[in-house]
FITORSE-272909 format. One record per residue (C-alpha): x, y, z; residue number from 1; residue in three letters. Coordinates in nm, 2 decimals, always signed. Each point is the difference from the previous one (the first is absolute). Example, Ala and Ser with C-alpha at 12.3 -4.5 7.8 and 13.67 -1.06 7.14 Angstrom:
<atoms>
+--------+--------+--------+-----+------+
:      X :      Y :      Z :  nr : rest :
+--------+--------+--------+-----+------+
:  +1.23 :  -0.45 :  +0.78 :   1 :  Ala :
:  +0.14 :  +0.34 :  -0.07 :   2 :  Ser :
+--------+--------+--------+-----+------+
</atoms>
This chain:
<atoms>
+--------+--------+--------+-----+------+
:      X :      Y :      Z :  nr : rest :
+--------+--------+--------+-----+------+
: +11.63 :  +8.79 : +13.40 :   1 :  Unk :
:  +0.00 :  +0.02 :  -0.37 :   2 :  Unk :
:  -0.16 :  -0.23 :  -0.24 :   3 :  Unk :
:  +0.21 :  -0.08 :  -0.28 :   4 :  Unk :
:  -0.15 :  -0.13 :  -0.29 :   5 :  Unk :
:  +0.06 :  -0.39 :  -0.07 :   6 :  Unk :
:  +0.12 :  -0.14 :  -0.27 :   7 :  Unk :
:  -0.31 :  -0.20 :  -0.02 :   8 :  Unk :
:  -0.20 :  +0.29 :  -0.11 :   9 :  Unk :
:  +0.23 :  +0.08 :  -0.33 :  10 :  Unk :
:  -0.23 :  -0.22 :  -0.22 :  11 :  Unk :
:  -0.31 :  +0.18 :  +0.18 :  12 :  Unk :
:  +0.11 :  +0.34 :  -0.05 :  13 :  Unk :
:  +0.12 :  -0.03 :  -0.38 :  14 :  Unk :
:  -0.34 :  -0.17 :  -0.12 :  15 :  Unk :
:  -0.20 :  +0.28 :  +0.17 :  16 :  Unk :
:  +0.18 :  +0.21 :  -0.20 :  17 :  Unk :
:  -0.05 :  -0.19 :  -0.31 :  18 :  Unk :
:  +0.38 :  -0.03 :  +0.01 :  19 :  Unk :
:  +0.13 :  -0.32 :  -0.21 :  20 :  Unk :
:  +0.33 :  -0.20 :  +0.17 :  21 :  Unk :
:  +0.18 :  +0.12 :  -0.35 :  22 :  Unk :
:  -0.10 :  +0.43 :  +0.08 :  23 :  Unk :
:  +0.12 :  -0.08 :  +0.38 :  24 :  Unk :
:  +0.29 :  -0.18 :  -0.12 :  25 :  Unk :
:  +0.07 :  +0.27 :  -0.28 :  26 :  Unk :
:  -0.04 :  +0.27 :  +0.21 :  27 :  Unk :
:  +0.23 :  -0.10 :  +0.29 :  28 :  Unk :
:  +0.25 :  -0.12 :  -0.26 :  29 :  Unk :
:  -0.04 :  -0.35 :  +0.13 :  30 :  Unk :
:  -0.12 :  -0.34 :  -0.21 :  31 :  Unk :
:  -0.38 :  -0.12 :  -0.01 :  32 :  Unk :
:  +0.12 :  -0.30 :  +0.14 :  33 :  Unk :
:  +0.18 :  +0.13 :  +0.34 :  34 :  Unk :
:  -0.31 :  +0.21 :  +0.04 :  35 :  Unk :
:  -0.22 :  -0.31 :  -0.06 :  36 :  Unk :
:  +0.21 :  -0.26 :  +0.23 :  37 :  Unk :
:  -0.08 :  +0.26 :  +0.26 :  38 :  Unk :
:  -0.31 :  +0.05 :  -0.02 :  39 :  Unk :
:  -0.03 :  -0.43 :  +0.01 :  40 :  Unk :
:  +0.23 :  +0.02 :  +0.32 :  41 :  Unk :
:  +0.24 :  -0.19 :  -0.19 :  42 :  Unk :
:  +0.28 :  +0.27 :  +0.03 :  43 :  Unk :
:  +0.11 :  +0.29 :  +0.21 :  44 :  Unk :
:  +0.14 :  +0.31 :  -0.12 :  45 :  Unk :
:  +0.27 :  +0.18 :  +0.20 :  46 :  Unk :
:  -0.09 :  +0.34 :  +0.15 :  47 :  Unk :
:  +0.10 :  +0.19 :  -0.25 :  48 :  Unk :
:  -0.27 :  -0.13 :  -0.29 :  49 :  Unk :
:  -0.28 :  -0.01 :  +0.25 :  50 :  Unk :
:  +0.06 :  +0.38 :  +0.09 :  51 :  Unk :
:  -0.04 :  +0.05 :  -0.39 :  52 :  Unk :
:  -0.30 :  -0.20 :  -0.05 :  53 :  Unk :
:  -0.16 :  +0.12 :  +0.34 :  54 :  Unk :
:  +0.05 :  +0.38 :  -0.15 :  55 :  Unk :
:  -0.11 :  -0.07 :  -0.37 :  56 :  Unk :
:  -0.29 :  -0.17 :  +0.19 :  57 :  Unk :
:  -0.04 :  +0.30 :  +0.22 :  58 :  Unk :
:  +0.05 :  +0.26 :  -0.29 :  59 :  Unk :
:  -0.25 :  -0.13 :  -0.25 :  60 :  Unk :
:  -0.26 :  -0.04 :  +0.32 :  61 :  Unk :
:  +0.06 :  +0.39 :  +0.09 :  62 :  Unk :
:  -0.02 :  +0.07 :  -0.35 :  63 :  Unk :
:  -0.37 :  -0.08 :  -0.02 :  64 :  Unk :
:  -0.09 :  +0.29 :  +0.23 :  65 :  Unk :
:  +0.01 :  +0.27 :  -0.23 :  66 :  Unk :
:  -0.12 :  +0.36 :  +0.05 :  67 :  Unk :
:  -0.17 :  +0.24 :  -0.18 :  68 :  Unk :
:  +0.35 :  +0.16 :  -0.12 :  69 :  Unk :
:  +0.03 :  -0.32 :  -0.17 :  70 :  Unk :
:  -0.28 :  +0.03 :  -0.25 :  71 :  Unk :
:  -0.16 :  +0.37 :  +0.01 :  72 :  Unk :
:  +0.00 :  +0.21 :  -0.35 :  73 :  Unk :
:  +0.25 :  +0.26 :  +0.14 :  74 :  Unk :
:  -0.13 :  +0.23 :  -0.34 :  75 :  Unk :
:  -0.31 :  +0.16 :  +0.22 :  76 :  Unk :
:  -0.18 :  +0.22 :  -0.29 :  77 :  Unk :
:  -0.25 :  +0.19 :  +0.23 :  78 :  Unk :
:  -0.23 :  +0.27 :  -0.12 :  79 :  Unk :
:  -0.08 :  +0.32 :  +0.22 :  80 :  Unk :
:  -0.29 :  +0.10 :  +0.16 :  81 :  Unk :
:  -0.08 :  +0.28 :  -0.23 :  82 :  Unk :
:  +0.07 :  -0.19 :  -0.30 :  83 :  Unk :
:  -0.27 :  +0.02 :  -0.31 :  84 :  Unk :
:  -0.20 :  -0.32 :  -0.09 :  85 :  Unk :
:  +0.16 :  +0.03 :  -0.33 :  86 :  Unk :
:  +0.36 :  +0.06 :  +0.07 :  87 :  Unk :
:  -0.09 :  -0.34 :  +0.26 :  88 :  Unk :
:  -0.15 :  -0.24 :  -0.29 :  89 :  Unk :
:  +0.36 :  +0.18 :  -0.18 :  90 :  Unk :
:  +0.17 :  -0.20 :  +0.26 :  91 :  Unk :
:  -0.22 :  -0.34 :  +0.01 :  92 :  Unk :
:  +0.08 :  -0.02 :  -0.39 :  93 :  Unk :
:  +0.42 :  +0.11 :  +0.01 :  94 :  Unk :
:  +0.03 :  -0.22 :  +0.26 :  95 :  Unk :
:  -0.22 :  -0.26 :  -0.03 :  96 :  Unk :
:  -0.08 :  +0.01 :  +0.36 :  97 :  Unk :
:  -0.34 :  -0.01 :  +0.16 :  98 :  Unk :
:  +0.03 :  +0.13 :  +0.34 :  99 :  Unk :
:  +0.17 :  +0.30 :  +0.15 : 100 :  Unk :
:  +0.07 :  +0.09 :  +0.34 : 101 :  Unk :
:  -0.08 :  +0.40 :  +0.02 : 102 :  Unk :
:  +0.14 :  +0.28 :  +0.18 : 103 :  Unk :
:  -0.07 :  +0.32 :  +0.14 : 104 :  Unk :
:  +0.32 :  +0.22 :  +0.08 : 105 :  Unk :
:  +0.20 :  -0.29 :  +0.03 : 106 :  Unk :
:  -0.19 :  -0.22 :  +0.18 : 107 :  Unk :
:  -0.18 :  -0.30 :  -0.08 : 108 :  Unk :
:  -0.40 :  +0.03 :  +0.02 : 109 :  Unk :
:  -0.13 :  -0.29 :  -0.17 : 110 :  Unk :
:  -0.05 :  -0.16 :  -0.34 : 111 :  Unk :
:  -0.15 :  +0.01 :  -0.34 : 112 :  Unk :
:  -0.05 :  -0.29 :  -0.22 : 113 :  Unk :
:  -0.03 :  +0.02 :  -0.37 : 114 :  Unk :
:  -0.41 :  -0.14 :  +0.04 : 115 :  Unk :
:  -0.02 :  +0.31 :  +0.24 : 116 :  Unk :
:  +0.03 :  +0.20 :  -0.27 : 117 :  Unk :
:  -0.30 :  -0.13 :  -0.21 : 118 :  Unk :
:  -0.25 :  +0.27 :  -0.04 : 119 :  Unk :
:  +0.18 :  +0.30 :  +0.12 : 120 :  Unk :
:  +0.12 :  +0.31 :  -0.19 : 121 :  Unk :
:  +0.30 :  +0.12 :  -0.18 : 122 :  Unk :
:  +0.03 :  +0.23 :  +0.24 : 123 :  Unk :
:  -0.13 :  -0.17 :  +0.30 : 124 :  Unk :
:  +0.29 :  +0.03 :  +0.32 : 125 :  Unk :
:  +0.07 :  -0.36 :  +0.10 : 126 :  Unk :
:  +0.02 :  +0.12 :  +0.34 : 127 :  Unk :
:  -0.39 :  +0.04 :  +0.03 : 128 :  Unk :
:  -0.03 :  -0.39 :  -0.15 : 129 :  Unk :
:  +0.28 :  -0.20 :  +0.24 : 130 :  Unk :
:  -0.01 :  -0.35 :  +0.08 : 131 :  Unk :
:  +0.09 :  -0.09 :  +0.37 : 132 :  Unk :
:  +0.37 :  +0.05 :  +0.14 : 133 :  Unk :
:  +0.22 :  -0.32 :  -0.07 : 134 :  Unk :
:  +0.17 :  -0.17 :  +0.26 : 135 :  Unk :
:  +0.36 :  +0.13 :  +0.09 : 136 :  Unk :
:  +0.31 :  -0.19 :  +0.11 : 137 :  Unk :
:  +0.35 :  +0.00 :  +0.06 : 138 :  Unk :
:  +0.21 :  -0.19 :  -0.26 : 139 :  Unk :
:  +0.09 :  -0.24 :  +0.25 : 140 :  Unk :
:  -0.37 :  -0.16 :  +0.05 : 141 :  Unk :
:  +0.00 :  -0.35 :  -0.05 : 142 :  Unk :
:  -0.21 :  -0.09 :  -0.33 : 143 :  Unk :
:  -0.23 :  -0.26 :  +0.17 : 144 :  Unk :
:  -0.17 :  +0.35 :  +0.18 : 145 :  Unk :
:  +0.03 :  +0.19 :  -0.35 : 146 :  Unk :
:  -0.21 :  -0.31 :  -0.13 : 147 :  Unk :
:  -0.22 :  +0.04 :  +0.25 : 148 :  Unk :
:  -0.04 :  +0.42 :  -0.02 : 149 :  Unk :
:  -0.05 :  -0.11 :  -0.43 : 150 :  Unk :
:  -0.31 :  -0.23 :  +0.11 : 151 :  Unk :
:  -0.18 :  +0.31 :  +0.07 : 152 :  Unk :
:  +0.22 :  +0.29 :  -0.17 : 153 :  Unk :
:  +0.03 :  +0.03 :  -0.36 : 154 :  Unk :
:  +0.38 :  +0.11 :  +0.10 : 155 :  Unk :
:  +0.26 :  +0.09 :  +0.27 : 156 :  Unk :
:  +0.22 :  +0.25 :  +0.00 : 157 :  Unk :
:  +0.33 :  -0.02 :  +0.14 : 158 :  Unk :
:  +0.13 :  +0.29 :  +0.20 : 159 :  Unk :
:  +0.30 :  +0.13 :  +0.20 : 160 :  Unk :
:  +0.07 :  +0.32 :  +0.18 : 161 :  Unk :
:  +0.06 :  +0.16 :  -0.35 : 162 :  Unk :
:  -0.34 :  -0.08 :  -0.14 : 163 :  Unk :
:  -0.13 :  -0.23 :  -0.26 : 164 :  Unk :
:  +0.26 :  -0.25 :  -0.12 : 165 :  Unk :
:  -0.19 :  -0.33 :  -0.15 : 166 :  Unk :
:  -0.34 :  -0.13 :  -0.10 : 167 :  Unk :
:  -0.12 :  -0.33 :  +0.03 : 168 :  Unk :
:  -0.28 :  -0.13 :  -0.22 : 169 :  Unk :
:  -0.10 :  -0.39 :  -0.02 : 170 :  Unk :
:  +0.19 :  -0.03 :  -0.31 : 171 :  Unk :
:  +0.31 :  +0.02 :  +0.19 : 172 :  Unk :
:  -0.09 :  -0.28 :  +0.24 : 173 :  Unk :
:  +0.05 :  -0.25 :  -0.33 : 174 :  Unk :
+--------+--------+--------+-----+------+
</atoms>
C-alpha cells in the first residue's frame, strides 16, 4: 500500500526547508492565510491545492540533491605532460588558477599545483614533478560524496566517456 503524505506534515516539511507560509503560499499561487489555516487544521483544501503544495513541497526537497553537474567549472584549463615549468607558471598567472590536472596523450595522469612549481626550472617538464591523480566522477555524483572526495583532494574532476568535462575545487562548494 502506498503512504501518502498527510496534510499534517505541510507545516513540517516547509519549515525544514526554511520555507515561510507567504513563499509556500506565493509559490502555489494560493494566500498565506489558506496555507496557514491548514497547517492549524482549521481548513481543508480540495484535492487540487494539496497536489500543488505536496509537489512544490516535493520539488524544493529534490532540489537539494544536487550533483556535480550542478556546480563543476566546466572551463577545464589542463596543462600537458610535456609542458615547460615556464609555459606552466604562464598559465597559473593568465588564469589565475592554481592547480592543473595534467595529461599525457590525452589522458589524465595527475596534477600540478602552482606551490609545486617552487624551485624548479624554466625548463623543468612538469611531468617529472606531478602531484597525485584527482579523484574522477561522472557529472551525475551527488555533491555530499564530492564533499567528501574534497576532504582529502585538493580537486575532482568530472568525467564522461569523452574525457575531462568539469573541475571541482572547494570554492565551488560556497
Amino acid at each position: 500500500m502506498t503512504n501518502f503524505p498527510t496534510l499534517d506534515s505541510i507545516g513540517k516539511r516547509r519549515r525544514a526547508l526554511g520555507m515561510t507560509q507567504q513563499a509556500l503560499a506565493k509559490a502555489v499561487e494560493k494566500s498565506q492565510s489558506l496555507i496557514a489555516k491548514i497547517e492549524k487544521k482549521s481548513a481543508v483544501p480540495n484535492y487540487n491545492t494539496a497536489v500543488e503544495i505536496f509537489e512544490e513541497l516535493e520539488r524544493r526537497e529534490s532540489a537539494g540533491d544536487r550533483k556535480a553537474n550542478d556546480i563543476m567549472t566546466k572551463k577545464v584549463i589542463t596543462l600537458d605532460f610535456y609542458d615547460s615549468m615556464e609555459k606552466a607558471a604562464l598559465s597559473v598567472r593568465k588564469y589565475a588558477i592554481s592547480q592543473f590536472p595534467v595529461l599525457k596523450n590525452g589522458t589524465l595522469v595527475g596534477s600540478i599545483r602552482a606551490k609545486d612549481m617552487l624551485g624548479m626550472q624554466k625548463k623543468d617538464v612538469i611531468g617529472s614533478h606531478l602531484s597525485d591523480l584527482l579523484p574522477t566522477i561522472n557529472k551525475e555524483t551527488p555533491l555530499n560524496a564530492v564533499r567528501e572526495l574534497l576532504k582529502d583532494a585538493q580537486a575532482v574532476i568530472v568525467v564522461d566517456k569523452h574525457g575531462i568535462i568539469g573541475i571541482i575545487t572547494p570554492e565551488n562548494l560556497l
